[in-house]
C-alpha positions as CSV (number, residue, x, y, z in Angstrom):
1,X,10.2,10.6,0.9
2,X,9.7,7.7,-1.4
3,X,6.3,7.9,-3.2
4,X,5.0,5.3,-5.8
5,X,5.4,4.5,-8.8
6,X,8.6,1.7,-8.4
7,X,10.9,0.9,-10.8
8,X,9.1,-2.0,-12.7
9,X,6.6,0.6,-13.4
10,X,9.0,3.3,-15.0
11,X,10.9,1.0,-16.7
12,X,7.0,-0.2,-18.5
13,X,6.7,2.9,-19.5
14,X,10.0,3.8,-20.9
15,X,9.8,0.0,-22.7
16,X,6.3,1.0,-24.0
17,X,8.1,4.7,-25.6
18,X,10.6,3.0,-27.2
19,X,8.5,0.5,-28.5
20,X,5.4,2.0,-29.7
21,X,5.6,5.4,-29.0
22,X,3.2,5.9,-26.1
23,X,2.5,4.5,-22.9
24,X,-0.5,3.9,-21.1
25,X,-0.4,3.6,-17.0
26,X,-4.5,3.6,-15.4
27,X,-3.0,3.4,-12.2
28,X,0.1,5.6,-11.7
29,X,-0.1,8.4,-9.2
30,X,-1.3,7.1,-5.4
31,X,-5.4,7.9,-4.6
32,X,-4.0,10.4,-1.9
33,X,-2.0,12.4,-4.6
34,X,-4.4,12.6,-6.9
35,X,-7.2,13.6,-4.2
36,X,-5.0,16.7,-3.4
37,X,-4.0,17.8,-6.8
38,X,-7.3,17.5,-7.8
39,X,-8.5,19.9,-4.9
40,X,-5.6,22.2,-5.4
41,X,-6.5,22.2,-8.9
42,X,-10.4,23.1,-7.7
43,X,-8.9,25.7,-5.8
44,X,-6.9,27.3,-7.9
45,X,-10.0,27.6,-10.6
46,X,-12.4,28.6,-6.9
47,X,-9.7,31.5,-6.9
48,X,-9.6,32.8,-10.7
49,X,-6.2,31.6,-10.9
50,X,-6.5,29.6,-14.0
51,X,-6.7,31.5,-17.4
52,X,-7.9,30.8,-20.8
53,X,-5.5,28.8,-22.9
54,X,-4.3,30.2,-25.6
55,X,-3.0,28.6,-29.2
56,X,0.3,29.4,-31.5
57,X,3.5,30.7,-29.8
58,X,4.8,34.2,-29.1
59,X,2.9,36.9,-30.6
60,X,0.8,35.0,-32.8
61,X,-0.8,33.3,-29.4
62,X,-4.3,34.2,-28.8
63,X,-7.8,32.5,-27.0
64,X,-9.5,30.3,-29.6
65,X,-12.1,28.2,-27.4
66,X,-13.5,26.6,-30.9
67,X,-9.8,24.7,-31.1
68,X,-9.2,24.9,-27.2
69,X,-11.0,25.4,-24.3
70,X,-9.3,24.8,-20.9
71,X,-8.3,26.6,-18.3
72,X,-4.9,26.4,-17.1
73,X,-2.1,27.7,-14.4
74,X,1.8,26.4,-14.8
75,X,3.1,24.5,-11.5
76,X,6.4,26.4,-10.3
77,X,8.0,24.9,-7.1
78,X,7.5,25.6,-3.6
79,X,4.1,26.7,-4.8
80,X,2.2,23.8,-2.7
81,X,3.0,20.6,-1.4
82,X,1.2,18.3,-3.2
83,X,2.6,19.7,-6.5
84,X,6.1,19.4,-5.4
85,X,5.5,15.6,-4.9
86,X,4.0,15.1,-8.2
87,X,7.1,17.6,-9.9
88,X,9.6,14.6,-8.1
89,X,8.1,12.1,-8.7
90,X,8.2,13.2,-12.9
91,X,11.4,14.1,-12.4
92,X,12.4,10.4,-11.6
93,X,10.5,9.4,-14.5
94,X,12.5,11.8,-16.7
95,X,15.5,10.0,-15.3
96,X,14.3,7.2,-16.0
97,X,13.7,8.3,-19.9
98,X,17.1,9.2,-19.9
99,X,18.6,6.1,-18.7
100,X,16.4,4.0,-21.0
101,X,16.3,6.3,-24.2
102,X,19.2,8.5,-24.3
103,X,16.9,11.5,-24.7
104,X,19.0,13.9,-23.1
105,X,16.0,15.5,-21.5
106,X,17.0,18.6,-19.1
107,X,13.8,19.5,-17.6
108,X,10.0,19.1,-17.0
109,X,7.5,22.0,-17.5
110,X,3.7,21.5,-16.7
111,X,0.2,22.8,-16.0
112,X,-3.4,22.4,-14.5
113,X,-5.7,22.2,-16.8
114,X,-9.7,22.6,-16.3
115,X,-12.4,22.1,-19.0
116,X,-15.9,23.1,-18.5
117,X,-18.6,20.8,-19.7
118,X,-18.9,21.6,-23.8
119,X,-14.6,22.7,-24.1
120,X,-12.3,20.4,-26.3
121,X,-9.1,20.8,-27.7
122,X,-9.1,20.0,-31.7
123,X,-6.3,17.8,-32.9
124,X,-3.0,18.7,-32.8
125,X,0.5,17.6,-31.6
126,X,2.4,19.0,-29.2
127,X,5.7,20.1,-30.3
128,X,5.8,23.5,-32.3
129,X,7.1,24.1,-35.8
130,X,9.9,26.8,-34.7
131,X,10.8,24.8,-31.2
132,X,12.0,21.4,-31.0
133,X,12.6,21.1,-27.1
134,X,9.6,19.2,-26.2
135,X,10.5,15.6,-26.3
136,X,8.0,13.7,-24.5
137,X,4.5,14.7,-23.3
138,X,2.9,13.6,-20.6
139,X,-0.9,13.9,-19.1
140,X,-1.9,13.0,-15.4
141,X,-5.7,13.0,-14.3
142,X,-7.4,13.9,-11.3
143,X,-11.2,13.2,-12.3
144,X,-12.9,10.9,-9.7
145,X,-13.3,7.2,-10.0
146,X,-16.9,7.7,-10.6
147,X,-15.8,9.4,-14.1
148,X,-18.0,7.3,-17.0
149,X,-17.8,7.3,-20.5
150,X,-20.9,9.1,-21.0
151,X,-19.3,11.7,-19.2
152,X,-17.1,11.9,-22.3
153,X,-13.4,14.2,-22.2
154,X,-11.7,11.0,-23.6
155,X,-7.8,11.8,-25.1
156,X,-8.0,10.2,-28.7
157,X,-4.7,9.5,-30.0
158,X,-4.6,8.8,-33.7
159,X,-2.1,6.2,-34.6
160,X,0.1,6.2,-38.4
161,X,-1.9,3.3,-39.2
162,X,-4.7,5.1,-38.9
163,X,-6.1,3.4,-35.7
164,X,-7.7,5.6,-33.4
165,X,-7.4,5.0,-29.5
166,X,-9.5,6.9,-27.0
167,X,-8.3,7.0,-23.3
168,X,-10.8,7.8,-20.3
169,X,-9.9,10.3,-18.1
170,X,-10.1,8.6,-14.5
171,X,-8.0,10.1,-11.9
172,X,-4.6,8.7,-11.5
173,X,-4.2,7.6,-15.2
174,X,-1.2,8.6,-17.1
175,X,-0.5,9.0,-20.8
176,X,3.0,9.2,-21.9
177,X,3.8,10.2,-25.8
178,X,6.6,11.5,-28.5
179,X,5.4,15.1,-28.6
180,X,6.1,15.9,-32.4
181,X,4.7,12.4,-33.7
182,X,1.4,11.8,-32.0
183,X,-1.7,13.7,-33.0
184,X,-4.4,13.8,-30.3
185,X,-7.4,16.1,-29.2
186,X,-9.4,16.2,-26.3
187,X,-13.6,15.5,-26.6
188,X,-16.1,17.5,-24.9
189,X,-16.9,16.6,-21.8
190,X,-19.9,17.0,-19.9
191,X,-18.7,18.3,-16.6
192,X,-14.9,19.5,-15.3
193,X,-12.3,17.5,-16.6
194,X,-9.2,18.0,-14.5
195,X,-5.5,16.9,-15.5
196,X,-1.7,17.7,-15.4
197,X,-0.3,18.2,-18.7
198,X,3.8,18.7,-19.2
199,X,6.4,18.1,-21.2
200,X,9.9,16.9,-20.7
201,X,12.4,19.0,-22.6
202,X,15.6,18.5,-24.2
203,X,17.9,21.6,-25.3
204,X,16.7,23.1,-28.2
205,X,18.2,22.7,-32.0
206,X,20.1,19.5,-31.4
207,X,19.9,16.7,-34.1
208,X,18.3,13.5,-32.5
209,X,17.4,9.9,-33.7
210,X,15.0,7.8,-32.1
């Protein structure tokens, strides 16, 4: 079944990538999707399915809420409708990518993630030191429309120039980025702040130029 976003709109954001490194899309995923991600995400949380998120890699990983606080579950097909459609629908985008930027991207990994009112996630970037497969990042929300900016859980992307650029996290947004050359963190929020974040992934240990 053919779901939004078209073509123009894929092709925006892979223009935007090359260009500038990041892509910005408020509207992206239809109402009705985000409606039932964002109660499958509720769910999930109602359920004590989501964990702690943990920081660092293999052993070294362990729950620091003071750098990052949100909840999360990984999205594995056939798990629930709603999930496959948004897992096909990235999957076009990452065709898309490939098309455009030659990224030789292989697949798409992602999770829900949950912050209670007062979590954050300090700044960071999202491709490890000793793992070079995540290419390009990617970050859906599913907060309500009535989401305001005192209610704060803005993304702030700091830029080389040393521009900062805050994005508000209304369902149906997305936020596309190079994973190894944008630093970002997540504010506080005062209520639950609800997104997608993944990753599309190349094969590991491969020289690339952008």
């Amino acid at each position: 079944m053919h779901i939004s976003p078209d073509d123009s709109l894929l092709t925006r954001i892979v223009d935007e990538l090359a260009e500038r490194g990041w892509s910005q899309q408020d509207i992206f995923l239809p109402e009705a999707l985000t409606r039932e991600l964002a109660l499958e995400c509720c769910k999930r949380a109602a359920e004590g399915e989501l964990a702690p998120a943990a920081v660092g890699r293999g052993p070294a990983q362990e729950v620091r809420e003071g750098i990052r606080g949100d909840h999360i579950q990984w999205l594995e097909p056939g798990q629930a409708e709603p999930c496959d459609r948004y897992l096909g629908l990235m999957d076009r985008l990452r065709q898309a990518l490939n098309r455009g930027l030659f990224l030789g991207l292989e697949d798409f990994e992602s999770h829900f993630a949950l912050y209670p009112p007062g979590a954050l996630y300090r700044r960071h970037v999202d491709r490890f030191r000793d793992d070079d497969r995540r290419m390009v990042s990617a970050v859906i929300y599913l907060n309500d429309a009535c989401w305001q900016p005192d209610d704060g859980g803005q993304l702030r992307m700091f830029f080389k120039d040393g521009v900062e650029h805050d994005v508000q996290p209304i369902g149906g947004c997305l936020v596309v980025f190079l994973s190894g050359e944008m630093p970002h963190e997540v504010l506080p929020a005062r209520r639950d702040r609800l997104s997608l974040t993944g990753w599309f992934r190349r094969r590991g240990n491969e020289p690339f130029e952008f």
